[in-house]
VOLOMI-971097 format. One record per residue: x, y, z of N, C-alpha, C, CB in turn; residue number from 1. Coordinates in steps of 0.1 Angstrom, whole numbers. Glycine has a CB too. Layout:
residues N
MARSE;X;Y;Z;X;Y;Z;X;Y;Z;X;Y;Z;NUM;
...
***
This chain:
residues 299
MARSE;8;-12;0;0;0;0;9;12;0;-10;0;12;1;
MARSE;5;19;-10;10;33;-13;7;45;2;1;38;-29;2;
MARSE;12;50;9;11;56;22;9;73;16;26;51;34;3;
MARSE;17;75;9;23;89;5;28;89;-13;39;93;16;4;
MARSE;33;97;-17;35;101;-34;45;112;-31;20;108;-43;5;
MARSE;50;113;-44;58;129;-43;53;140;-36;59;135;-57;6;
MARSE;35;140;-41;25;156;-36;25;152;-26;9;162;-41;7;
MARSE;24;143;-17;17;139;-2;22;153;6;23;121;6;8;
MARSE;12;162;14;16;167;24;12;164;40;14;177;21;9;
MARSE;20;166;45;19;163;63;19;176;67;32;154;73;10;
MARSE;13;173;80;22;186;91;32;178;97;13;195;104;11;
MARSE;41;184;100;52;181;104;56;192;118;62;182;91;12;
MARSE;56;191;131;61;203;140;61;216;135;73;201;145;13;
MARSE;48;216;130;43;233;131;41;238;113;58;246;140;14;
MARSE;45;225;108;52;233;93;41;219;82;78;231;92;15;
MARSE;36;227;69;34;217;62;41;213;50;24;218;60;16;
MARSE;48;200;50;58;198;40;51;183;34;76;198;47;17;
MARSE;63;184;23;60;170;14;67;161;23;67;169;-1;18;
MARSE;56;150;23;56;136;30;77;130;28;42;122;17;19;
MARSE;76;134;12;92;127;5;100;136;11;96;127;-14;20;
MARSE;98;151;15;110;157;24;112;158;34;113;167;24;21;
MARSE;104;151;41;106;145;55;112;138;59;101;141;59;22;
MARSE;120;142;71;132;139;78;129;131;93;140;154;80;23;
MARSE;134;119;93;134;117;109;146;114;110;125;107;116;24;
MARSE;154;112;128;163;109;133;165;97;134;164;114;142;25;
MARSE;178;92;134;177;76;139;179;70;153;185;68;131;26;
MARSE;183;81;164;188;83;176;173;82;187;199;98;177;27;
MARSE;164;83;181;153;89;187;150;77;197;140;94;177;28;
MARSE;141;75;209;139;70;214;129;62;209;139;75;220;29;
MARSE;115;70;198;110;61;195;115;50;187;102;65;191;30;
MARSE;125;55;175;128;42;166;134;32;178;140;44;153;31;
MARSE;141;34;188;148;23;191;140;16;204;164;27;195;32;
MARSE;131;22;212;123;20;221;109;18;219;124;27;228;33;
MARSE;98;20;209;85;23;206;83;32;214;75;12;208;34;
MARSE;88;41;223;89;50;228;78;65;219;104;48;229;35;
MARSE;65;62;216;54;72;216;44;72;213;56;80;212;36;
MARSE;36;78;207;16;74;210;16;82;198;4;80;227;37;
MARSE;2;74;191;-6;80;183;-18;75;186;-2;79;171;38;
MARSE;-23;85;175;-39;81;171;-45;70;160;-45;95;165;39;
MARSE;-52;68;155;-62;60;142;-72;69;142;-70;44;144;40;
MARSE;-75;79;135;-86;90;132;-91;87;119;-82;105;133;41;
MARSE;-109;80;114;-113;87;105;-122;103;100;-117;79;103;42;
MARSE;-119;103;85;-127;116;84;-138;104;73;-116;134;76;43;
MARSE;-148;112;69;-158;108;62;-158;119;49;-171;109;71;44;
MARSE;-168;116;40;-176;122;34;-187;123;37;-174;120;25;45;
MARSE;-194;135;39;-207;131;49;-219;133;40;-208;142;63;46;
MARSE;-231;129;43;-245;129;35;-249;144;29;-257;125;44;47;
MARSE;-238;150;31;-244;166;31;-230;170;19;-245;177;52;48;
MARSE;-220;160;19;-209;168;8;-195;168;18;-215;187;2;49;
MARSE;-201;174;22;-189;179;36;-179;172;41;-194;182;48;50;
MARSE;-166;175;45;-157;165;51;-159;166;66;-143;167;47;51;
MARSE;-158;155;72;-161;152;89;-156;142;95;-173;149;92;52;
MARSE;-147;145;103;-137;139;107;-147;128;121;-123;153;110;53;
MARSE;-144;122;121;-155;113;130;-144;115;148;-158;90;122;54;
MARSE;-156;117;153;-151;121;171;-134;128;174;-151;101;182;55;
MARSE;-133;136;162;-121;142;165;-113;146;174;-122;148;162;56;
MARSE;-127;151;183;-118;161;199;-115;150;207;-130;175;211;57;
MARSE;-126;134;206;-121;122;213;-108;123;216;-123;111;205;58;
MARSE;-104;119;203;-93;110;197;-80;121;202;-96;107;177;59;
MARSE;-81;133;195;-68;145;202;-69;145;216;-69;163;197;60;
MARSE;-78;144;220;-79;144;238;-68;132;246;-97;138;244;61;
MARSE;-75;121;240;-71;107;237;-56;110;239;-75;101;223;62;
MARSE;-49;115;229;-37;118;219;-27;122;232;-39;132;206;63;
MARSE;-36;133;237;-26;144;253;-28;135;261;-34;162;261;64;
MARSE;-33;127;262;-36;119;279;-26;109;273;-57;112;285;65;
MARSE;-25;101;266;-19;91;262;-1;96;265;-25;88;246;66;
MARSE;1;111;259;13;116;259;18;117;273;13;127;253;67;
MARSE;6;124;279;10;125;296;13;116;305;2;131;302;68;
MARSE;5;105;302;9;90;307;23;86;307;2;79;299;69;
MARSE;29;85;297;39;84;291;52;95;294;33;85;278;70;
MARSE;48;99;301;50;116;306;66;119;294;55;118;329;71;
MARSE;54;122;281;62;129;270;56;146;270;58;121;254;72;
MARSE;64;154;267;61;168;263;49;166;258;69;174;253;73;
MARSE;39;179;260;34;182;250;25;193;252;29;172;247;74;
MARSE;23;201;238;23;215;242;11;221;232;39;222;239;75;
MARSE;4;209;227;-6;214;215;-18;211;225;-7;205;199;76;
MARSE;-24;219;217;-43;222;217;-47;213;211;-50;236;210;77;
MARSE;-60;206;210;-68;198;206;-71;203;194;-78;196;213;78;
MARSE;-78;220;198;-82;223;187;-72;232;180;-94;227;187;79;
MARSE;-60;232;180;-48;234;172;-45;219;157;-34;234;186;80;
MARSE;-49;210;170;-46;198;158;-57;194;150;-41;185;164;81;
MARSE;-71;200;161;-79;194;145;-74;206;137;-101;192;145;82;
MARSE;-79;219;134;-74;226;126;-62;221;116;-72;237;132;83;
MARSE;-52;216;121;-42;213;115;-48;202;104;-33;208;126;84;
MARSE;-55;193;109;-59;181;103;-65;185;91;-68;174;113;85;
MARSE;-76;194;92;-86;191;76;-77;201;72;-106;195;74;86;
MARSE;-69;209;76;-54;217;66;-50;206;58;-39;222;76;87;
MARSE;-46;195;68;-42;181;57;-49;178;50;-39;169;60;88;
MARSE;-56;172;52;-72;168;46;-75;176;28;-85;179;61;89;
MARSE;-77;188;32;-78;196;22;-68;201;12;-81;205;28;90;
MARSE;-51;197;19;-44;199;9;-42;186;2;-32;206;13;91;
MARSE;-43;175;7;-37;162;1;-54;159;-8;-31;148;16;92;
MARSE;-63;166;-4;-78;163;-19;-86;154;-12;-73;154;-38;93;
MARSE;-85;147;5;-91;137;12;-105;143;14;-84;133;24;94;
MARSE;-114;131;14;-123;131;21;-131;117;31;-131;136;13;95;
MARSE;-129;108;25;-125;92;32;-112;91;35;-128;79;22;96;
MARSE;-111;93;49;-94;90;45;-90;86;60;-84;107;37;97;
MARSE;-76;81;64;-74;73;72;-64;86;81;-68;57;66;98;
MARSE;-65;83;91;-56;103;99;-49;94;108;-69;121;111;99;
MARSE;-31;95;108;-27;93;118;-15;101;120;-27;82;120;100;
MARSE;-19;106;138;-15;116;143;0;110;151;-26;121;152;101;
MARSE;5;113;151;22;107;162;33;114;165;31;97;156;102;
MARSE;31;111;179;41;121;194;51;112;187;39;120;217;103;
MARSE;66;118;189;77;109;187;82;116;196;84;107;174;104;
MARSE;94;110;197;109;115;205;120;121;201;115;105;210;105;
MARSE;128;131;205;140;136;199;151;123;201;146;152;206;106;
MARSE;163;132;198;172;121;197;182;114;212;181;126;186;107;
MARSE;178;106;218;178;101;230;184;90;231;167;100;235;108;
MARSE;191;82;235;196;70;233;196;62;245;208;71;228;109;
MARSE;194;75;258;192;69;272;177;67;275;197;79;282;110;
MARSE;174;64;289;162;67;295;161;76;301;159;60;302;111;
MARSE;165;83;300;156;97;308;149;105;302;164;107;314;112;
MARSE;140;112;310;130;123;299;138;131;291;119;136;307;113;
MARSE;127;136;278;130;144;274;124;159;272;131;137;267;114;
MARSE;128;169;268;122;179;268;115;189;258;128;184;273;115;
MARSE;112;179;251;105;183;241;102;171;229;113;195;236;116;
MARSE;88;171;225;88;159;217;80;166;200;76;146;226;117;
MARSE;83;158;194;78;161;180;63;156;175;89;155;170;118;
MARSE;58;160;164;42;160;163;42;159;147;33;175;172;119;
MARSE;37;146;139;35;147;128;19;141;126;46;140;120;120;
MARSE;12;148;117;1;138;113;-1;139;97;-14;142;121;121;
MARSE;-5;129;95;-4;123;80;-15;116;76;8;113;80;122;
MARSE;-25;117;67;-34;113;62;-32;105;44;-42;125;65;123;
MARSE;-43;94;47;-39;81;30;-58;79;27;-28;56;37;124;
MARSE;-59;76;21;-72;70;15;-67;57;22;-74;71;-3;125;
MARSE;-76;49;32;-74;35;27;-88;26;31;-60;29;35;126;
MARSE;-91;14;24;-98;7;26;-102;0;41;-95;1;16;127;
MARSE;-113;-6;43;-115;-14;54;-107;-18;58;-123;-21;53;128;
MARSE;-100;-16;71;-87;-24;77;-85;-38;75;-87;-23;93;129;
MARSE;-101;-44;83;-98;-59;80;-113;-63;75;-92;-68;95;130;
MARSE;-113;-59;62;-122;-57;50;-129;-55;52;-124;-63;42;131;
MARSE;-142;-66;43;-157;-62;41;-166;-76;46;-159;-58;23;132;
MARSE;-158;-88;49;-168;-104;49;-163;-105;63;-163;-120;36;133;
MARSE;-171;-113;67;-168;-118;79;-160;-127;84;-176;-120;81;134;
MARSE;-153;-127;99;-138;-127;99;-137;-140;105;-130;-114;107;135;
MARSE;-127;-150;100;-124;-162;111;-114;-160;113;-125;-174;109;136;
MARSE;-114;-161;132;-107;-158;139;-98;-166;147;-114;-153;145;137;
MARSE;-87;-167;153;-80;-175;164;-75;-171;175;-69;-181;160;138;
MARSE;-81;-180;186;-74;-173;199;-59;-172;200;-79;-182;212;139;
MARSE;-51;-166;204;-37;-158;199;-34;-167;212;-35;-139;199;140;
MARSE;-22;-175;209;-13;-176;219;-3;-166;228;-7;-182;213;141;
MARSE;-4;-154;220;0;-142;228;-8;-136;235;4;-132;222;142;
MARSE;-7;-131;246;-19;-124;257;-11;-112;259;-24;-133;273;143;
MARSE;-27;-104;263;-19;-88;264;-13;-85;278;-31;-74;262;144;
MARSE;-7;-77;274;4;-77;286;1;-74;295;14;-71;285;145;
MARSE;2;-77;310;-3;-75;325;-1;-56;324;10;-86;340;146;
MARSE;-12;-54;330;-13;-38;328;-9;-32;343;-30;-34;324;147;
MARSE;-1;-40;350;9;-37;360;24;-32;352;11;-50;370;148;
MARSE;24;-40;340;39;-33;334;38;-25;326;49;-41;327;149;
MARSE;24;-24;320;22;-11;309;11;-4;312;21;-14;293;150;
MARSE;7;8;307;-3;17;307;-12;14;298;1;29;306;151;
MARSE;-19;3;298;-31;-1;289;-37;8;282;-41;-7;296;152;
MARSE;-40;18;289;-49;29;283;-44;39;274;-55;37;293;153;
MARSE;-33;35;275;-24;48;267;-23;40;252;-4;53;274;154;
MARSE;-25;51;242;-23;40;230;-7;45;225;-37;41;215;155;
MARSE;1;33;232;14;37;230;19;28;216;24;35;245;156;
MARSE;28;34;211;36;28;200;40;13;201;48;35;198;157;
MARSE;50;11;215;55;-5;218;49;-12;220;62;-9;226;158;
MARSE;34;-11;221;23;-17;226;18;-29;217;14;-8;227;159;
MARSE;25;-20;206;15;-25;189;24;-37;183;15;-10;175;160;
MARSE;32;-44;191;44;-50;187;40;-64;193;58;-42;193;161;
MARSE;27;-66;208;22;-73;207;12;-77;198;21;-74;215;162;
MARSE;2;-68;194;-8;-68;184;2;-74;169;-14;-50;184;163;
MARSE;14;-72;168;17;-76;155;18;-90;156;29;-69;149;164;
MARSE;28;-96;162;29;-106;162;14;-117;168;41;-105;168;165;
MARSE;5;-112;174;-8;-119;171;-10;-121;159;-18;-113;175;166;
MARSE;-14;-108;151;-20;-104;140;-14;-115;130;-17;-89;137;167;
MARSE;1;-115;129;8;-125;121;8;-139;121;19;-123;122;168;
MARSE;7;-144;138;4;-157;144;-5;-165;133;-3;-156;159;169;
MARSE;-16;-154;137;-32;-158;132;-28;-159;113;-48;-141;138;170;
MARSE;-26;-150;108;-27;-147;92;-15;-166;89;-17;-124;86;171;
MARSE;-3;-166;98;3;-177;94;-6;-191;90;12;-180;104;172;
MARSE;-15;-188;103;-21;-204;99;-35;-205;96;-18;-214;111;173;
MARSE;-40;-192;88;-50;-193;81;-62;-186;82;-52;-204;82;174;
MARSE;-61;-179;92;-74;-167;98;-71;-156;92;-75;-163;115;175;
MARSE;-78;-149;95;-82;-137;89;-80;-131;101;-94;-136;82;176;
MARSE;-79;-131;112;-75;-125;126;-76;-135;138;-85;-113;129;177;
MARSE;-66;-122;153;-62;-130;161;-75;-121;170;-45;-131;166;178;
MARSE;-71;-127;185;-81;-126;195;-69;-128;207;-94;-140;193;179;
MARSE;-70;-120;215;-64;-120;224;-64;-127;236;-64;-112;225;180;
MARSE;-66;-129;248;-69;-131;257;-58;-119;273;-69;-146;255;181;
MARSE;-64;-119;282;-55;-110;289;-47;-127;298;-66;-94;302;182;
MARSE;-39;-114;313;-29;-128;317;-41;-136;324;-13;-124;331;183;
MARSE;-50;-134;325;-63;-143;331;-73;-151;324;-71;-135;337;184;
MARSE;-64;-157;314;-75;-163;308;-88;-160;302;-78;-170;315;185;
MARSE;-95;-145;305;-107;-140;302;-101;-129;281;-112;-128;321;186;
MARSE;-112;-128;278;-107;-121;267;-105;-110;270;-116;-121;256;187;
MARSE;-97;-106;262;-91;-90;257;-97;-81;248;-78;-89;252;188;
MARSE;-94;-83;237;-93;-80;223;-89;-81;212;-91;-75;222;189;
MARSE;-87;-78;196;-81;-82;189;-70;-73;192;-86;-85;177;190;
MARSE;-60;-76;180;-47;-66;176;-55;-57;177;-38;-68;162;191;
MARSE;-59;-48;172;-63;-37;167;-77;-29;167;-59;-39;157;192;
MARSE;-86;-38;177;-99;-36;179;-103;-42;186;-106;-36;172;193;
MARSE;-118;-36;198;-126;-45;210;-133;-54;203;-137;-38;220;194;
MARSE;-140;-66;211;-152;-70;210;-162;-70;215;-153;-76;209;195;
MARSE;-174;-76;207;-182;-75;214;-192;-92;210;-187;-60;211;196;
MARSE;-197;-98;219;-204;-107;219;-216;-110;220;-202;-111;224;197;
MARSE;-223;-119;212;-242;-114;215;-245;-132;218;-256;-105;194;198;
MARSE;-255;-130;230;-256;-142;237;-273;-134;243;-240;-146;251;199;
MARSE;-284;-142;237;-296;-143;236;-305;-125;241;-300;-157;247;200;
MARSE;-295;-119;228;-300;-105;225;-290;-100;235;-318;-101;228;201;
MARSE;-285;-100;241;-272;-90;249;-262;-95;244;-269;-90;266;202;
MARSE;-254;-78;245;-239;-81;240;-229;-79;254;-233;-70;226;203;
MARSE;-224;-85;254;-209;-88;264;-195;-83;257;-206;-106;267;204;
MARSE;-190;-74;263;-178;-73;260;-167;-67;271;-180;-65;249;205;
MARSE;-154;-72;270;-147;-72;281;-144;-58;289;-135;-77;276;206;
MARSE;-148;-58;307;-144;-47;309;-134;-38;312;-148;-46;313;207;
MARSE;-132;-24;314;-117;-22;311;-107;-22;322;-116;-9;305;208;
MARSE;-97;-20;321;-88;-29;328;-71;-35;320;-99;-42;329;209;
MARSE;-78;-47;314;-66;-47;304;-65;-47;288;-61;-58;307;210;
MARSE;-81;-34;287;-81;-32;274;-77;-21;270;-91;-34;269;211;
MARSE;-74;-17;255;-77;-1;253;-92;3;250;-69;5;242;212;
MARSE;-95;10;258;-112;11;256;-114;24;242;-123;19;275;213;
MARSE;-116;13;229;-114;22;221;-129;33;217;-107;12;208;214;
MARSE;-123;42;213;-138;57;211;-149;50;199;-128;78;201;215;
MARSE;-143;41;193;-154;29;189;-160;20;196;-151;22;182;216;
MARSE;-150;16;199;-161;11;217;-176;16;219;-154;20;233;217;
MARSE;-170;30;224;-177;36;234;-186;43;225;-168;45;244;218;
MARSE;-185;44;206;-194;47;202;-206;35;200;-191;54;194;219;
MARSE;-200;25;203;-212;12;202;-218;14;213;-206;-5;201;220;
MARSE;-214;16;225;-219;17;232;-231;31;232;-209;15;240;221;
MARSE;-228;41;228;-237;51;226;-250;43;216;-229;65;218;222;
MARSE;-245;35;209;-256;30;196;-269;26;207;-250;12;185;223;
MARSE;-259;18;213;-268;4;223;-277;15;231;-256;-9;236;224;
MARSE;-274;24;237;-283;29;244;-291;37;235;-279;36;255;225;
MARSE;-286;42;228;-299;47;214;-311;34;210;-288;49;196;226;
MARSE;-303;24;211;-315;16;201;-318;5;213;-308;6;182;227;
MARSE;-312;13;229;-321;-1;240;-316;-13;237;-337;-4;237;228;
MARSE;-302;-20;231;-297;-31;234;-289;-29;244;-292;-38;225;229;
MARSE;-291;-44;253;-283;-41;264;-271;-47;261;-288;-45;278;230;
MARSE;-260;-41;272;-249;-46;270;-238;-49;284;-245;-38;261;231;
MARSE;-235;-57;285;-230;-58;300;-211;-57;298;-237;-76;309;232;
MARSE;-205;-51;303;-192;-51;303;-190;-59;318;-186;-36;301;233;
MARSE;-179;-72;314;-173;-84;325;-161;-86;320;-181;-99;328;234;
MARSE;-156;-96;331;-146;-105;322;-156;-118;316;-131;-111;333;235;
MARSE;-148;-124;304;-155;-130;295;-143;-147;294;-157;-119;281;236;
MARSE;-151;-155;295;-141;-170;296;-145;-175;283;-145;-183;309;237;
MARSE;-131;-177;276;-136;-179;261;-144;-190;260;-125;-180;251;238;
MARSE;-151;-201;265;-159;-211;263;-174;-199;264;-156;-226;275;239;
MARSE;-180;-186;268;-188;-182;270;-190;-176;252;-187;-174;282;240;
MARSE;-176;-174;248;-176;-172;235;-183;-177;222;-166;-173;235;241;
MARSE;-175;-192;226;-176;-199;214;-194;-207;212;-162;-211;216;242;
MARSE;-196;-207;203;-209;-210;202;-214;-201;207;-213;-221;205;243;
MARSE;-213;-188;207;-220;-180;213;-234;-174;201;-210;-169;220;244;
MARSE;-241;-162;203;-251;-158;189;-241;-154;176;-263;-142;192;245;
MARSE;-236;-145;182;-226;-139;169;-212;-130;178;-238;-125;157;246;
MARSE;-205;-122;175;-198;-112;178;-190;-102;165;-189;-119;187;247;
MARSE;-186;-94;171;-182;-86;164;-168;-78;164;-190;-80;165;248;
MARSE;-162;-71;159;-148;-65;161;-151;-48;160;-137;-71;147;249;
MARSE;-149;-38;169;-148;-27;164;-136;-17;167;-160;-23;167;250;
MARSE;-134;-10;156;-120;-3;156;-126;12;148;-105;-14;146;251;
MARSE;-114;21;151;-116;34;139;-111;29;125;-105;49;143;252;
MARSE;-101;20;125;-99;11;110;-108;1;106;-87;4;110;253;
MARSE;-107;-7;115;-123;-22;113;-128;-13;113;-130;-36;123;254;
MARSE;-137;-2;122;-149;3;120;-155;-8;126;-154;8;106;255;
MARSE;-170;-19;121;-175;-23;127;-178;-39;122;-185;-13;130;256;
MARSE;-171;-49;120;-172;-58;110;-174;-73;117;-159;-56;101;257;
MARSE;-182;-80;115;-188;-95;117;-176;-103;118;-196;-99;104;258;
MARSE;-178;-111;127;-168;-125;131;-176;-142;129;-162;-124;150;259;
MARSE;-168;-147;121;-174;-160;114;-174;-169;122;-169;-165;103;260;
MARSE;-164;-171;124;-163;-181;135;-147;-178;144;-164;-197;126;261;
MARSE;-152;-184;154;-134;-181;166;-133;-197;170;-136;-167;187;262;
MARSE;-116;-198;165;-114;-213;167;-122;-222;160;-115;-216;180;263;
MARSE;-125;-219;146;-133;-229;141;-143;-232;141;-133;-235;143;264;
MARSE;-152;-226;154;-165;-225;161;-174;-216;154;-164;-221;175;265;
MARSE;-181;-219;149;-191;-213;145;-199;-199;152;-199;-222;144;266;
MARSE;-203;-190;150;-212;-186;157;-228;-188;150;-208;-173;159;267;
MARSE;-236;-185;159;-251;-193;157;-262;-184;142;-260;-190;178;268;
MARSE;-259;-171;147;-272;-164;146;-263;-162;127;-276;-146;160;269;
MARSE;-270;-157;117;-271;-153;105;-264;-138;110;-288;-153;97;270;
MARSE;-255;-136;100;-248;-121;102;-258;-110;102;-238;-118;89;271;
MARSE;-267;-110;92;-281;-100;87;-287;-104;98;-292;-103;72;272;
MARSE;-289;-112;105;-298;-112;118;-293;-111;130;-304;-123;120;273;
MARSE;-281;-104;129;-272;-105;149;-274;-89;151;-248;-112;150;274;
MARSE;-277;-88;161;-272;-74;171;-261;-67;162;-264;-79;188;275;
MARSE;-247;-67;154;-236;-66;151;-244;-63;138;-224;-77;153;276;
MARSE;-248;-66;134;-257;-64;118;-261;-47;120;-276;-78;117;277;
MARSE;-270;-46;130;-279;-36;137;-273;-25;139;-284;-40;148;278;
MARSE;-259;-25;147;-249;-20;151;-243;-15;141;-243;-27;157;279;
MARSE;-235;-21;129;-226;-19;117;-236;-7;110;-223;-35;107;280;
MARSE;-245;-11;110;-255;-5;95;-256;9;103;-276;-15;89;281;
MARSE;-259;13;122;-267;23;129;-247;32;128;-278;17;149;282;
MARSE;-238;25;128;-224;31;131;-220;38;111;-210;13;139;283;
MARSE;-223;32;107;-224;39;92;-231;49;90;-228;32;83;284;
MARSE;-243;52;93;-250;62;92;-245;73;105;-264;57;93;285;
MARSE;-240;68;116;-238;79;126;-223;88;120;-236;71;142;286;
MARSE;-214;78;109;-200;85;103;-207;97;95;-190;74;91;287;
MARSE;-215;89;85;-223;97;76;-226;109;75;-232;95;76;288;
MARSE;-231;105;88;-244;119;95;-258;117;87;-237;139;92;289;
MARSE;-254;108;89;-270;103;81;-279;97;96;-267;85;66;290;
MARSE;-298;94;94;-303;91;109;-306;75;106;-319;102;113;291;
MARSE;-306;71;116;-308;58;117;-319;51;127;-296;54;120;292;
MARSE;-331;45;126;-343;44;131;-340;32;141;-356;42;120;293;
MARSE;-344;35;155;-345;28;167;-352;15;162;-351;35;178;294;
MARSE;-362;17;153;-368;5;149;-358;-11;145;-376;11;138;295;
MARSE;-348;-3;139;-337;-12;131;-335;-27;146;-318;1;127;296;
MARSE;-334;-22;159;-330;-30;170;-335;-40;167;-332;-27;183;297;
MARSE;-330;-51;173;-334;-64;168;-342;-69;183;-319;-75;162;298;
MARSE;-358;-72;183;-362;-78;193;-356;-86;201;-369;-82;190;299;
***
């Protein structure tokens, strides 16, 4: 996948330049540590023409808390960076398009703080993360990491290094995605997105703790109380999983996409007929800004 072109512009610490004259260090803490945080921000094209960047102030909020955890510099406004953003947006011709924002590090070779950190965001056109059909899944022999040694909540860079090697685990031997579990045996998440489980009209999905509670999440969760499905957040034992009605994956990249089966296992209910069906179709129209009718819930 093509990321950038000769035209591609970023912002770059304060400045907007071409993607190809962009410069990083190789001393930095992030290259040699994962040492910094970003975002996954979409924008839309919305029912009205318009470009709309979906839960923006979320996600930059997100961005500073994640930094401060981390206790990196940081010295921007929220709404410094959306502005910044549909600047990108608008110069690179986007309107579907994939936004990611990233704190890095100067050039550091030790552990100690630093005093000042750098800020690029960069926007691509890209397709459904982990497409359009519904996903078979494998429980990951990797589990996420005890959230005594890392800051779960922060969406830090070295984080994503467990997510990869899941992600690859699973693609080696034949899935289409992994599934996590935490150090307790109960589920986590995928690489790159929550779940959610439907077990006789309620959905279950893991509470937080040792997840990142992603702003898709929490917009499924806005759905559910829009359209009165209930939803219980626990820990979850993957036998509650399997054979369960259906489940689902949601991310700012997945967005909101169907799971076929985990471990081989089937799930029960027709994709068009699960809660996640209901969900996907009400989370499309809310990008949109298009309305979506309470009726749609599924008895």
């Amino acid at each position: 996948m093509n990321y950038y072109d000769e035209n591609t512009i970023i912002y770059l610490n304060g400045a907007y330049i071409k993607a190809a004259e962009a410069k990083g260090d190789l001393f930095g803490q992030s290259m040699h540590y994962g040492y910094a945080v970003f975002e996954g921000i979409r924008s839309y094209k919305t029912a009205n023409g318009e470009t709309k960047i979906f839960k923006e102030k979320e996600h930059y909020d997100r961005l500073k808390a994640s930094a401060q955890a981390l206790n990196m510099p940081y010295t921007y406004t929220t709404e410094s960076l959306i502005e910044a953003t549909y600047t990108v947006l608008e110069r690179n011709n986007l309107q579907d398009a994939y936004i990611r924002p990233l704190v890095f590090a100067p050039p550091n070779m030790s552990f100690n703080p630093n005093e000042q950190s750098y800020l690029m965001i960069a926007a691509w056109k890209m397709e459904p993360f982990l497409g359009e059909t519904l996903l078979k899944v494998m429980t990951s022999s990797f589990q996420r990491p005890n959230p005594k040694g890392f800051i779960m909540e922060a969406k830090a860079a070295g984080h994503y290094v467990n997510s990869i090697l899941a992600s690859q685990e699973a693609k080696a031997k034949g899935f289409d995605e992994a599934l996590l579990l935490d150090m307790n045996g109960f589920l986590a998440e995928g690489p790159g997105a929550n779940i959610f489980v439907e077990r006789d009209n309620v959905l279950y999905t893991p509470q937080r703790g040792n997840i990142l509670p992603g702003i898709t999440r929490a917009t499924v969760l806005e759905i559910c109380e829009e359209l009165g499905i209930e939803v219980v957040e626990k820990q979850i034992k993957p036998e509650e999983a399997h054979g369960a009605d259906s489940a689902f994956f949601c991310g700012t990249a997945a967005e909101v996409i169907g799971i076929a089966s985990l471990d081989k296992v089937p799930f029960k209910k027709k994709w068009s007929e699960s809660l996640g069906a209901v969900i996907q179709n009400a989370y499309k129209c809310k990008v949109l800004g298009k309305e979506f009718k309470a009726s749609l819930a599924v008895a």
